[in-house]
PLY file of the C-alpha trace (Angstrom):
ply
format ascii 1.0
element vertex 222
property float x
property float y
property float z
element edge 221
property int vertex1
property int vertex2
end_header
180.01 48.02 120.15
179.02 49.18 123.40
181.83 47.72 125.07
184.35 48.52 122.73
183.38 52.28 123.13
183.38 51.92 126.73
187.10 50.61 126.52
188.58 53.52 124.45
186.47 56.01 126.53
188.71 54.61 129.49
191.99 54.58 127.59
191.54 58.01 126.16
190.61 59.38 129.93
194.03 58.29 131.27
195.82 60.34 128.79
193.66 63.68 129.58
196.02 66.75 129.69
196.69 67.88 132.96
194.87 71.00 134.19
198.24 74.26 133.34
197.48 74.79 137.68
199.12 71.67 138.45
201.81 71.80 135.31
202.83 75.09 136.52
202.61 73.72 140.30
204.53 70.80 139.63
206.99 72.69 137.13
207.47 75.15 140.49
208.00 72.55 143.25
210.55 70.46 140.70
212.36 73.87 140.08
212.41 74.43 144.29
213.91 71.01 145.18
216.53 71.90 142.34
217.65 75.34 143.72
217.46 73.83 147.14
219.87 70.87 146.54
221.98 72.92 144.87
222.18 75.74 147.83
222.95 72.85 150.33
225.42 70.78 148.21
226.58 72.89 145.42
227.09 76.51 145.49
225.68 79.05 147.44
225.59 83.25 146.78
226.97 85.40 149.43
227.26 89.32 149.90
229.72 90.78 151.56
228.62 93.66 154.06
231.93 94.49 155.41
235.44 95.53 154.50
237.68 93.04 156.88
238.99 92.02 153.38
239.87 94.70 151.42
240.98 94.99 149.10
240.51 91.39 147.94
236.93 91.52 148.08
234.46 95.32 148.86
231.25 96.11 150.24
228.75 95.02 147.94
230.37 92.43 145.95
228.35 89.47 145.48
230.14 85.72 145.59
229.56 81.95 144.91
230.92 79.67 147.53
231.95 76.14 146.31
230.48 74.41 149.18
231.48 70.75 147.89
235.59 71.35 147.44
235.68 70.30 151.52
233.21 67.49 152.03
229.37 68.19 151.71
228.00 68.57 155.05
224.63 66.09 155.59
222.20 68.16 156.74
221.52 67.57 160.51
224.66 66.06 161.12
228.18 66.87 161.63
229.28 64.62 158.92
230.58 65.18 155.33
231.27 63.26 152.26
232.83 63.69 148.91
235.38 65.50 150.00
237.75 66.98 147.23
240.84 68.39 149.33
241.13 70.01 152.87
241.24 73.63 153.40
244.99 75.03 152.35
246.61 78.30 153.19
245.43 81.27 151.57
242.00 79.71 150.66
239.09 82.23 151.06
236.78 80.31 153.08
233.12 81.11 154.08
232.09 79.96 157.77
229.88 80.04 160.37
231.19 82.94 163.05
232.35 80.45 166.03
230.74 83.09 168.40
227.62 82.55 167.24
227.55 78.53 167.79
224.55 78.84 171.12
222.66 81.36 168.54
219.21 80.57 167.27
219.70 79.47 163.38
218.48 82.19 161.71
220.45 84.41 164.03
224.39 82.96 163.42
226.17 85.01 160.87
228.30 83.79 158.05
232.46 85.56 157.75
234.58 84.82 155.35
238.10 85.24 156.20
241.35 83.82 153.89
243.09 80.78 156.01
246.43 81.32 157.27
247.14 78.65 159.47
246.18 75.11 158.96
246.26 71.93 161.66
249.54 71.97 163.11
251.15 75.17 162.03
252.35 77.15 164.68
251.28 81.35 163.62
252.36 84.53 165.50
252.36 88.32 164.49
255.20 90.49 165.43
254.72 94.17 164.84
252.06 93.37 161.54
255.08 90.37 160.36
252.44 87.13 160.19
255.35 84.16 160.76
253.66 80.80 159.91
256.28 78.01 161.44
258.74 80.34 162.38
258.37 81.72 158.51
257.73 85.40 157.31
254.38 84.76 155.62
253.46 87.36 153.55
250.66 87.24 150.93
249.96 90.11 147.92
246.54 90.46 148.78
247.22 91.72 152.31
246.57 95.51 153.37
248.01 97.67 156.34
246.13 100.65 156.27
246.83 102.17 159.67
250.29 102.94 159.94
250.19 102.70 163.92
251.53 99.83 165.60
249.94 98.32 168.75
252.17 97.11 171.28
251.40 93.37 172.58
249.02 93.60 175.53
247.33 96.39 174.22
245.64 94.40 171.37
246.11 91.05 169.47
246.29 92.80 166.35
249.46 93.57 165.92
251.36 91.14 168.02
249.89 87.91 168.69
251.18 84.05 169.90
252.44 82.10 169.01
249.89 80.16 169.04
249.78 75.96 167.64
246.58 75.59 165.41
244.87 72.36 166.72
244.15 69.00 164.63
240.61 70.33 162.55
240.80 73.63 162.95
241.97 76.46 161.27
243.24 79.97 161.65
242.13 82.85 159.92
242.57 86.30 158.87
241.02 89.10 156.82
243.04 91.14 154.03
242.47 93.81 155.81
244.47 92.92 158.26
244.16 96.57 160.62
240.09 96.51 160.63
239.71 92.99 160.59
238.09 90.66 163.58
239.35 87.53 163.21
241.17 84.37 164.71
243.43 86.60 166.75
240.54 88.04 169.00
238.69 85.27 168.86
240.61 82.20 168.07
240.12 78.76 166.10
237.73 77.57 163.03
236.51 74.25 162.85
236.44 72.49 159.89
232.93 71.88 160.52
232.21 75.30 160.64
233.02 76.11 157.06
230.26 76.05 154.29
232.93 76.62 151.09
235.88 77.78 149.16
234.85 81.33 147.46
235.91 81.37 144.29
234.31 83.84 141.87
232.70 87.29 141.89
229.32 87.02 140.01
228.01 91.02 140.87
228.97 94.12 142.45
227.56 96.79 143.45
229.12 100.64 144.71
226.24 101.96 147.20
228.23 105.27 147.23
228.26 105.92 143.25
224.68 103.96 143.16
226.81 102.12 140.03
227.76 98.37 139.20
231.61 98.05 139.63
231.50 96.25 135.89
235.11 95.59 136.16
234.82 93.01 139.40
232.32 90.82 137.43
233.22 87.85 136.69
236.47 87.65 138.17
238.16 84.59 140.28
238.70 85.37 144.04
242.56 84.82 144.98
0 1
1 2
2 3
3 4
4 5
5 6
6 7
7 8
8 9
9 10
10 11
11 12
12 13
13 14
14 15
15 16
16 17
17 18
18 19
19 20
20 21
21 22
22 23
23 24
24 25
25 26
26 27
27 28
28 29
29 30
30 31
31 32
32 33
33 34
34 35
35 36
36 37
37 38
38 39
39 40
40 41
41 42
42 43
43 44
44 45
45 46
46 47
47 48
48 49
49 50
50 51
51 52
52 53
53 54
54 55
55 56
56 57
57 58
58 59
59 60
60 61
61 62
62 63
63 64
64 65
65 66
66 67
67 68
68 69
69 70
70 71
71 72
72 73
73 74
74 75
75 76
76 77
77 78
78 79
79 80
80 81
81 82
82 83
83 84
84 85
85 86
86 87
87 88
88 89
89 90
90 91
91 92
92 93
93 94
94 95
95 96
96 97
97 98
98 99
99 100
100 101
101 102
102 103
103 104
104 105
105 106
106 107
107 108
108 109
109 110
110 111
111 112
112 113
113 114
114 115
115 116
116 117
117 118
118 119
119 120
120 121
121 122
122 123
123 124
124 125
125 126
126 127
127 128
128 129
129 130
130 131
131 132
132 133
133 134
134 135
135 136
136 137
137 138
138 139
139 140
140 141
141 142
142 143
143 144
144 145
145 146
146 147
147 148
148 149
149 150
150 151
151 152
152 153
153 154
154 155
155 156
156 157
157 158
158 159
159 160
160 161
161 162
162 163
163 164
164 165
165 166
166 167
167 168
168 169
169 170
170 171
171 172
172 173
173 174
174 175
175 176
176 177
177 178
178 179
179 180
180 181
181 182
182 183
183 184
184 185
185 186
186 187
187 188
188 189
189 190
190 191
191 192
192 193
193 194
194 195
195 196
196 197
197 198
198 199
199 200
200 201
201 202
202 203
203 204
204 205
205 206
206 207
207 208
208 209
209 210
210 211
211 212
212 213
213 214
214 215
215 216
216 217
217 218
218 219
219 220
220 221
């Protein structure tokens, strides 16, 4: 009898409820390597603090970057894998400012810019005109708010190239294509620069009205 009790004392002891501490602790850590892999593989939330592409996307609008369409970067490494598709013209993209590439980490800044030459195309601007291979390339989403023209010498902005984009890199250019800083001042992207493809507006927010612009949620980014 003794040892029988003994037994199911022993038994019933390794099925003892875990203290709700180290439930809740576990629950939490579970939760963090969840949000984490998804951040690094998945999709990743971005705000935008500037208006280089207006009218596309505004100050305060809040995005989700799909940061697996290109090849998921290893962590660590410069390689990728799973990719779905390269970068194509007029993709938004979301990359890691070129400048910034001898910065601390937690001192490089993230631009998003929509891609308007890919490897091999050969881009110029002539008086605003973008020409992609010797094309007039002209988007809907593009916005010429200043109605001066800079003459070539003066400033890239208005008259650039041409200019041959080089195997793995990309050229790119805001919406807003007079207040914009972008591959014409500063030059190439390299495909191992860009986190994502941004592809949906999930908030926004008017600082001047102090008001969510409800109409922009929700909506696809083309």
């Amino acid at each position: 009898m003794i040892g029988r009790n003994s037994n199911e004392q022993v038994r019933a002891g390794k099925h003892e409820k875990k203290p709700w501490y180290r439930e809740y602790g576990e629950a939490l850590i579970v939760a963090l390597i969840l949000a984490l892999i998804i951040r690094t593989f998945i999709v990743q939330a971005f705000k935008i603090p500037s208006g280089s592409m207006e009218d596309t996307l505004l100050i305060g609008d809040h995005l989700l970057v799909n940061k697996f369409i290109y090849g998921t970067e290893i962590p660590l490494t410069d390689m990728r894998f799973l990719s779905l598709r390269d970068p194509q013209r007029s993709d938004v993209i979301v990359f890691e400012f070129p400048e910034d590439e001898d910065k601390g980490y937690f001192q490089r800044r993230d631009f998003i810019k929509r891609v308007i030459g890919t490897p091999g195309d050969v881009v110029q601007v002539i008086d605003k005109k973008v020409f992609v291979n010797d094309k007039y390339y002209q988007i809907p989403q593009e916005a010429h708010k200043d109605p001066n023209v800079l003459p070539q010498g003066s400033s890239p902005r208005d008259n650039f190239g041409p200019v041959v984009v080089p195997e793995g890199k990309y050229f790119v250019m805001g919406d807003n294509r007079d207040h914009s800083y972008d591959s014409r001042f500063w030059g190439f992207v390299d495909i191992d620069d860009i986190k994502g493809l941004a592809f949906i507006k999930y908030w926004s927010w008017d600082a001047q009205e102090n008001w969510p612009r409800w109409g922009r949620l929700g909506r696809p980014i083309n």
